[in-house]
N, C-alpha and C positions, 0 to 999 in steps of 0.2 A: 504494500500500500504506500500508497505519495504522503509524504507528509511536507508540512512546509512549516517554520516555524520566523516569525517576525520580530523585529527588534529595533531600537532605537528610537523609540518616541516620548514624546516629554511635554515641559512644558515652556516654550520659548516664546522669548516677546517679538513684535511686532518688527519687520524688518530681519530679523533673523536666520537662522539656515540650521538646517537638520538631517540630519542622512538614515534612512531607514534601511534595515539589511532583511533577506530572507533567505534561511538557510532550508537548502533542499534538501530531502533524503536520497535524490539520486541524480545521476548525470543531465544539468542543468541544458543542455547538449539533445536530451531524448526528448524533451519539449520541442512540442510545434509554436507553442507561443508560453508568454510568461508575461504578469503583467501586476500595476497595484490599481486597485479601485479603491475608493473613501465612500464612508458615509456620516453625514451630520445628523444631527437628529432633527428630526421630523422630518427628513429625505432622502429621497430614491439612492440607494449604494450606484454609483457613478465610476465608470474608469477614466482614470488619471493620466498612466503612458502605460504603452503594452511595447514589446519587443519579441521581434519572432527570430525562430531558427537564426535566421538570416542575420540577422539581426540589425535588422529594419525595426524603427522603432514611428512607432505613431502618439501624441499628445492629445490632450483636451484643449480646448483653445484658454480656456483659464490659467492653467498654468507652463503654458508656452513662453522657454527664454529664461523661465524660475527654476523648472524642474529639470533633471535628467536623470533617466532610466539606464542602466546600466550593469555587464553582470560580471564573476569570476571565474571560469571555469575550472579554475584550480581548484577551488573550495566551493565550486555548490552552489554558491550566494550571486541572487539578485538584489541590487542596491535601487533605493532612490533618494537622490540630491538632491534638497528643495532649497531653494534659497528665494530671498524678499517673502519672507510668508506675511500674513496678513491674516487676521482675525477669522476671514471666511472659509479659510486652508484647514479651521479646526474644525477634527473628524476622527472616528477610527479607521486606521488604512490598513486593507485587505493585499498580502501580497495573493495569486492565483496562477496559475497552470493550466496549461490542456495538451495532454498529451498526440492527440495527433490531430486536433485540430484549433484552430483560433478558438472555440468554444471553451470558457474556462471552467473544468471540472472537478480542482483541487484547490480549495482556500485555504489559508491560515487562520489562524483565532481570531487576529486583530492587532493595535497597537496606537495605542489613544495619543494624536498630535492635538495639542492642546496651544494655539497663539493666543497671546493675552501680554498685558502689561500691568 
């Protein structure tokens, strides 16, 4: 079974920068896609940036130029870079998987980014 475990979230002030990590149980590599989605409360869980095989990476337009997706194949781990966060960035962030297709069908727990001053 896929497991994915998430880390790196806090609580940072405005203007700030955070890097989220997700460590995979298996070759990050046998992913067709990998990606983190957020959700705020009282709304719709949202993807963030997805990066495929390829590693072609796609954004939301919100945080385009802030964030970057990125992975290590040495170690398993999908990263994401957020930087200029902003009040509305706070969320719990979902890293996800699919293994053979862009459809994501392994998530992790979560990992509460919290912006605030």
């Amino acid at each position: 079974q896929v497991q994915l475990v998430e880390s790196g979230g806090g609580l940072v002030q405005p203007g700030g920068s955070l890097r989220l990590s997700c460590a995979a149980s298996r070759r990050i590599f046998s992913f067709a896609a990998m990606g983190w989605h957020r959700q705020a409360p009282g709304k719709q869980r949202e993807l963030v940036a997805r990066i495929l095989r390829s590693g072609s990476t796609n954004y939301a337009e919100l945080v385009k130029g802030r964030f970057t997706i990125s992975r290590d194949s040495a170690n398993n781990t999908l990263y994401l870079q957020m930087t200029s966060l902003n009040p509305e960035d706070t969320a719990v962030y979902y890293c996800a998987a699919g293994l053979r297709s862009v459809a994501f069908e392994y998530w992790g727990q979560g990992t509460q980014v919290t912006v605030s001053s």
